[in-house]
N, C-alpha and C positions, 0 to 999 in steps of 0.2 A: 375429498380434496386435501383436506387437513394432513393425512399420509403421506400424498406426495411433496406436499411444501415438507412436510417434517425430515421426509428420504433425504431431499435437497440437502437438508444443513448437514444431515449425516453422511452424505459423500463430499460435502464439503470439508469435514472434518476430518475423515478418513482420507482423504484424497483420491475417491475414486470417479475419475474423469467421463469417462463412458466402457461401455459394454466388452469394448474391446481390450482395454487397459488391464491389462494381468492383474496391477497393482490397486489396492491390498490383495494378497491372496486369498483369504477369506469370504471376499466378497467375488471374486472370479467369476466372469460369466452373467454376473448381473449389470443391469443397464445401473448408468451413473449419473452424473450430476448432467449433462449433453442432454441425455435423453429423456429425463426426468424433467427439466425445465422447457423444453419442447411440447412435453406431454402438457405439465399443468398450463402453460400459456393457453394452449390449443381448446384447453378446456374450461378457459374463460376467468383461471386462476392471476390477479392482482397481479401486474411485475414488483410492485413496492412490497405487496407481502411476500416472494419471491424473493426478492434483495432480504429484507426483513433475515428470511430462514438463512440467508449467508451468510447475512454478518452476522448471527448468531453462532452457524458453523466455524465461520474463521477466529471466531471471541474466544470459542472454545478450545481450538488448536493453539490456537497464542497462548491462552494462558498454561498449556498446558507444555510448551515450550517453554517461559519463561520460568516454569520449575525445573526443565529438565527433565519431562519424562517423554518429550518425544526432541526430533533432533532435525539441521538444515532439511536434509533429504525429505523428512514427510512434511514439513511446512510447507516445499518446495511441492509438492505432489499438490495439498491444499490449496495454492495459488493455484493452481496449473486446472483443478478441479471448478475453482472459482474463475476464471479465466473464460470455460467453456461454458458455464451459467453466464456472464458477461455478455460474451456476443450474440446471447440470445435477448437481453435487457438492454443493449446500446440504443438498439431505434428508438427505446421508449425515454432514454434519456434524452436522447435529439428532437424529439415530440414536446418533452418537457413533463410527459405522465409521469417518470420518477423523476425525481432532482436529489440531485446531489448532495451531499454535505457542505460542501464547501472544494476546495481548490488545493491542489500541494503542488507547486513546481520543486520537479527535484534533481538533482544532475551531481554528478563527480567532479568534486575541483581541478581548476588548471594542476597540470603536471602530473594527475594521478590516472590510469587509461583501467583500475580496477570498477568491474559494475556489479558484479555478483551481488554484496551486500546491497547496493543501490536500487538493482531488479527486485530484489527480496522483498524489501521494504514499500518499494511500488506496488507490489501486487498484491502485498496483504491490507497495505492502506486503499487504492481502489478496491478491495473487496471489502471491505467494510464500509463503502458506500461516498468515497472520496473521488472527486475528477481527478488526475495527476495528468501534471506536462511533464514528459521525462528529456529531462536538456542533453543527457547523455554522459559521454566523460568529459573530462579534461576542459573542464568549464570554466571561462573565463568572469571576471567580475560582470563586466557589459553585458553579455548575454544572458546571465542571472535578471539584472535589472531591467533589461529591454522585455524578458517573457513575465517580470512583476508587473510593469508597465501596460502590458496586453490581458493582463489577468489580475486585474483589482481587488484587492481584497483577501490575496490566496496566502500561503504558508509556506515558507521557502526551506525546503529541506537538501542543508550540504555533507555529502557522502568522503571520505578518505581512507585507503587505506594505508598509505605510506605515513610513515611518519615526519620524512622530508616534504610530503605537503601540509604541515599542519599551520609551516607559514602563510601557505596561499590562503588556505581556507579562514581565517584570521584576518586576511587583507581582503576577502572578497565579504566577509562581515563587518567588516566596519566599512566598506564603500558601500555595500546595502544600506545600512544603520545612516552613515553620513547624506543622502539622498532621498533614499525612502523610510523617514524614521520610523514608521506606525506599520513597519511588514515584520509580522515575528517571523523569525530564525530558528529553525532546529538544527543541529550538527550531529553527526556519528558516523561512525565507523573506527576498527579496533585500536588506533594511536590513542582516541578520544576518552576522555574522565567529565565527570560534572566537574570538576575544577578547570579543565581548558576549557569547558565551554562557557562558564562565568568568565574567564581571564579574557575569552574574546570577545566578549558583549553579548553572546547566543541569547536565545529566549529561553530555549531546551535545550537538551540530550538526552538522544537515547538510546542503550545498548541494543535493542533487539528492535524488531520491526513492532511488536505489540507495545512497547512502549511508546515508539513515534506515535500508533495508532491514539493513545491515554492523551499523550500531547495534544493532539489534533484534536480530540472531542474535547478538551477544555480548551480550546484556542476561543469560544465563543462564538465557532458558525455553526454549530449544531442545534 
């Protein structure tokens, strides 16, 4: 059993989804992370040690992203690999057998309708064992507050890529901060520096989705 949880993190890392998936080509033709986690559940293998071997998978792709030696495309593949491990672990999250880390609501500021980076970052932060509400784009202050307000406790993470929203996203962190002052704030997206995000009151910044990830396990729900 120890093999197939191990397989898991390695098609996690490599992003190979299932059987059918061309991609890697190396791995071509072999069953993936789909059928792999199908197999070990079935076989009375842990969902939590399961989860366990993904976020060890996506730990490893992140970090090896954030050198530069792999790129958007096969991170993207690794979420997509983790995704397909996911929907086989959801019931056992709604059962309450695995739980969560904690909470990230995370959405695109008003006026910006970019999600790419925002998906990214959802997918590798739920793969590392996070709940996320994804609020979508072009987010308004209220609606930020209203899904804090439903979800106690969580980590409010604001996406931009314009640099013409850097005022919203400034104005939607200090009405957070002004109402709910005990909700940390992360900010990113590429306008963004650790210096706008201290100038807006943030808690964080972070360039890449593995760094949101660093945030979030020192946020203190871990």
């Amino acid at each position: 059993m120890n093999e197939i949880v191990e397989q898991i993190g390695v098609c996690i890392e490599r992003g190979k989804v299932n059987q059918s998936s061309p991609y890697p080509n190396d791995m071509k033709g072999q069953v993936g992370a789909d059928e792999l986690a199908k197999e070990a559940l079935g076989a009375g293998v842990g969902p939590d040690e399961i989860l366990s071997a993904c976020n060890d998978g996506m730990k490893r792709i992140g970090e090896r992203f954030s050198r530069s030696e792999v790129f958007v495309p096969e991170l993207l593949m690794a979420a997509k690999a983790m995704n397909a491990v996911m929907a086989h672990l959801k019931p056992y999250f709604q059962t309450g057998a695995v739980k969560a880390k904690g909470k990230l609501v995370i959405g695109t500021v008003a006026g910006d309708l970019h999600d790419i980076g925002k998906n990214l970052v959802a997918m590798v932060v739920e793969g590392n064992g996070w709940e996320v509400v994804d609020l979508g784009v072009d987010v308004k202050a209220q609606k930020f507050i209203d899904a804090i307000n439903k979800n106690p406790g969580c980590v409010v993470g604001l996406s931009a890529l314009l640099t013409t929203t850097m005022a919203n996203m400034m104005k939607i962190v200090k009405d957070i901060k002004s109402q709910l002052p005990s909700t940390r704030v992360i900010v990113g997206g590429a306008p963004l520096t650790q210096k706008a995000a201290d100038e807006m009151g943030a808690d964080g910044y972070a360039p890449n989705p593995q760094g949101a990830v660093a945030f979030l396990n020192s946020a203190g729900q871990v």
